[in-house]
C-alpha positions as CSV (number, residue, x, y, z in Angstrom):
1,X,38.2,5.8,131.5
2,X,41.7,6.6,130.7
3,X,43.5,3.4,131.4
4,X,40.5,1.3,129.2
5,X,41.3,3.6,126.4
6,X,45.3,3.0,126.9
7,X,44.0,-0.6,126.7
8,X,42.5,-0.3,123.3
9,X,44.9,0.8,121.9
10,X,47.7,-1.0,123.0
11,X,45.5,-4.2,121.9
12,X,45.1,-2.2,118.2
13,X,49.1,-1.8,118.6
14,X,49.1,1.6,118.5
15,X,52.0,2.6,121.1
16,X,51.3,6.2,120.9
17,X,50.3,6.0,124.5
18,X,52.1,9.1,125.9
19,X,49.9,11.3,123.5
20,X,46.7,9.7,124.6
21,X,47.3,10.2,128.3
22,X,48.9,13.7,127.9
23,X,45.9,15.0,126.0
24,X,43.6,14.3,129.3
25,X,45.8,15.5,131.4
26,X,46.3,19.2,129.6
27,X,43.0,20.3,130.6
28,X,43.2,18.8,133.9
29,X,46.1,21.1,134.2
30,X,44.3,23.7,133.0
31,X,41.8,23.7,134.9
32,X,43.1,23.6,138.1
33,X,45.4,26.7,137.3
34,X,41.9,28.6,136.4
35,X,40.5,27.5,139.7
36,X,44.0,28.9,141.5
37,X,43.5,32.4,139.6
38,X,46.7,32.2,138.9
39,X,49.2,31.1,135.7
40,X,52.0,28.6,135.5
41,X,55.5,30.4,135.2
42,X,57.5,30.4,131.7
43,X,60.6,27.9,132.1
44,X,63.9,30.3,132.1
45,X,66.4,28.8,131.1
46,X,69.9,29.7,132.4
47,X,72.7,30.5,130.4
48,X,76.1,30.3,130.5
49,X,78.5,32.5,129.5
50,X,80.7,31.8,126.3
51,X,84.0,32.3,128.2
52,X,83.2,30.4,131.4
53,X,82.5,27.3,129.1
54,X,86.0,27.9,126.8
55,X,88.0,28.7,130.2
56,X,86.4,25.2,131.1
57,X,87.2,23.7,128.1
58,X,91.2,24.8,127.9
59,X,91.6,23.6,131.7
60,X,90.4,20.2,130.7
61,X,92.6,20.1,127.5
62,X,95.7,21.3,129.8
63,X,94.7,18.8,132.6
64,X,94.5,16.0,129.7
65,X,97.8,17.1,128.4
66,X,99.3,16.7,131.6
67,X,97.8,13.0,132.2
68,X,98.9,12.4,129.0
69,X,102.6,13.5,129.4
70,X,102.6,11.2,132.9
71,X,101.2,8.0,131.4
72,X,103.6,8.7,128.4
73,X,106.7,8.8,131.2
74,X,105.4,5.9,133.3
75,X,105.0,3.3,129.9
76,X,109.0,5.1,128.7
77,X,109.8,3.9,132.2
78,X,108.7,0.4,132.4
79,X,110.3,-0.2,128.3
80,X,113.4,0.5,129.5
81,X,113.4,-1.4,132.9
82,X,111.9,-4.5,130.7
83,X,115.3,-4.0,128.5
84,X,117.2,-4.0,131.1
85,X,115.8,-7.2,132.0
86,X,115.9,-9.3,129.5
């Protein structure tokens, strides 16, 4: 029944097709939680603390700095064999 209704309306052009299938399936759901007796668990979501995430960030920026610096040396480096070359 569900995929000749999906068919309608992708023939009408309505794309909402998501909606349509999701709006079967939420008492589906439903009702097999009821026949469990029991209740879905609320998502947690897990934090993380402020100063883990800035002590993350300020390794990266030094770890960048550092990359930086090398590739800065290596480029100095070949310039000045290239002059010496020519």
């Amino acid at each position: 029944m569900e995929l000749k209704l999906v068919k309608d309306k992708l023939m009408t052009g309505n794309f909402t097709v998501v909606d349509i299938y999701l709006e079967g399936l939420k008492p589906r759901l439903e009702k097999q939680w009821k026949t469990l007796g029991k209740t879905p668990k609320k998502r947690e979501l897990l934090l993380i603390a402020e100063k883990d995430i800035t002590s993350s960030v300020n390794k990266a920026k030094k770890k960048r700095e550092v990359g930086k610096r090398a590739r800065w040396r290596k480029k100095s480096r070949w310039r000045k064999k290239k002059k010496k070359a020519l």
